[in-house]
N, C-alpha and C positions, 0 to 999 in steps of 0.2 A: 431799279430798272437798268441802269447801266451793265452792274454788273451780269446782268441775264443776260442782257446783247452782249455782251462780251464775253458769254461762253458761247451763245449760240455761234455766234462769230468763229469762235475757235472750234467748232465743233465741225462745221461747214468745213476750215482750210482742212482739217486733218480728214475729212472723209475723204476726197480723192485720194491721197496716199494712202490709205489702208486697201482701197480700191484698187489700187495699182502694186501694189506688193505682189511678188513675183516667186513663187517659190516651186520646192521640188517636184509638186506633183502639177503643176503648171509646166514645168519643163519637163517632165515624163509626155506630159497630153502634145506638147507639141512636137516632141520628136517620133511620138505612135503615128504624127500625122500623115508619117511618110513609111508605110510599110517594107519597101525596097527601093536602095541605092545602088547605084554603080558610079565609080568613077577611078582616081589617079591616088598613088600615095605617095609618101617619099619616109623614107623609114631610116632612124639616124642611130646607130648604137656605138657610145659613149663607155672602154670597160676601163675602170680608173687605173688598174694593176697593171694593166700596160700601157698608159697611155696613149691609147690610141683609138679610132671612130673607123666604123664602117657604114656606109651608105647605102642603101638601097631603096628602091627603085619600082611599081609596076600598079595594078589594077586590082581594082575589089568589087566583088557585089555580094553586098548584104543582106540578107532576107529577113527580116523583122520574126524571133523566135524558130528560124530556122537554122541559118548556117552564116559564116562569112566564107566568102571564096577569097582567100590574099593569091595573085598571081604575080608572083617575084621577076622579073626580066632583066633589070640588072643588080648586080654586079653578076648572077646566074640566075639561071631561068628555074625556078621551080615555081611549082602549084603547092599552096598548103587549104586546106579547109577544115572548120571548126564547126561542131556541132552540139549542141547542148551534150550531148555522148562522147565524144573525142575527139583529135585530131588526128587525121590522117593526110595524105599527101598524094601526091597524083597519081602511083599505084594501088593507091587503096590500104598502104603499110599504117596502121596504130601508130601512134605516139607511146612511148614508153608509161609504164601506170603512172596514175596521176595526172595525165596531159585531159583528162576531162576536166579536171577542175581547171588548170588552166583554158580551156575554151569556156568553159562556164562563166566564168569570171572577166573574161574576153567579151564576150556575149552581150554579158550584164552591164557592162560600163558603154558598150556602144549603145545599146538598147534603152540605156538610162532606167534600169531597173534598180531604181533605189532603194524600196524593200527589201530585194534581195541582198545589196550589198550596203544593209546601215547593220544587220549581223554580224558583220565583220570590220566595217569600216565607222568612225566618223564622218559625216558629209558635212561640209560648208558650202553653201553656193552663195556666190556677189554675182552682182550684174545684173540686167534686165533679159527681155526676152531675145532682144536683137545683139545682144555681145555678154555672155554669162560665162563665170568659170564655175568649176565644181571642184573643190579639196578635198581628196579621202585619205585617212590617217586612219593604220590598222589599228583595230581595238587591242587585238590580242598577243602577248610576247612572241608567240611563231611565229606569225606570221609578220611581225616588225624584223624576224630575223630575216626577210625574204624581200619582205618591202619597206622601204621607210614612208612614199607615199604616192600618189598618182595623183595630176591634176587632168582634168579636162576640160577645153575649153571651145566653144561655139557659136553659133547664132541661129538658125535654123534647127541645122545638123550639128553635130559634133566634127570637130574641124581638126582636132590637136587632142594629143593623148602624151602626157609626158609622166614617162613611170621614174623614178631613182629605189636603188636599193643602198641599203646601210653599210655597203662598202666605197659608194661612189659610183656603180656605174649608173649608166642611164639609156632610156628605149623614149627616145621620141618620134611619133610616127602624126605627120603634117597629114591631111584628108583634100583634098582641092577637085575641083572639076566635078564635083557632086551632082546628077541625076538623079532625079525620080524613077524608079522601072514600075512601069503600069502592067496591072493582070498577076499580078505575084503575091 
């Protein structure tokens, strides 16, 4: 008899923790929660060949499977928008080909579509619901020649997006001042 209670025992502590395990498609559901954001960024680019960072600066709204609007204001003012289709810019000008996959892939990592990007990526996620990172490491040789890896990191929203490529540089882009937009 001992030893029964002393599984059923052990059985009990470990079910809250299987119960609270936390994972991918638990952080998809919570970040669907919020169909559209708006808010501030600050956007850091790190290019290792020269040495040097550039900083920038401005506003976003997100439309869950729509688009992101990035509104750049400093160090210059432009508009860029991203669409499952392309990117184009405050005139209406295309991205040179291939800039859809780039917003695709834009898209997909704010959206936390991780279906879309375990095709291409390994995903790790640590953390709980209220402070989570996610590691994607490209699967495939091209695209390690492009990227070496992205982290993201959050609590609600996605808060940090840190990209490096295999030469050194790096796109870190901070998320702050986050809103919900209602009716979107």
């Amino acid at each position: 008899m001992p030893l029964r209670r002393w599984l059923i025992t052990l059985l009990l502590l470990l079910a809250p923790l299987s119960a609270q395990a936390f994972d991918l498609d638990d952080l998809q559901r919570q970040l669907a929660t919020t169909p559209a954001l708006a808010g501030s960024f600050e956007q850091r680019r790190e290019l290792a060949d020269l040495d040097s960072s550039l900083t920038s600066r401005g506003t976003f709204l997100f439309e869950r499977g729509k688009r992101v609007v990035w509104q750049l204001e400093t160090p210059v003012e432009e508009r860029i928008e991203l669409t499952p289709e392309a990117i184009t810019d405050g005139s209406g000008e295309s991205a040179p080909p291939g800039g859809e996959q780039v917003a695709q892939l834009f898209l997909q990592l704010l959206e936390g579509d991780w279906q879309a990007l375990e095709s291409r990526f390994t995903l790790a996620l640590s953390g709980d619901q209220d402070a989570w990172q996610v590691a994607l490491t490209p699967k495939e040789a091209a695209l390690r020649e492009r990227i070496a890896g992205i982290t993201l990191q959050g609590d609600r929203t996605i808060d940090r997006l840190d990209m490096r490529t295999p030469d050194g540089d790096r796109l870190e882009v901070r998320l702050f001042d986050q809103h919900p937009l209602n009716g979107s």
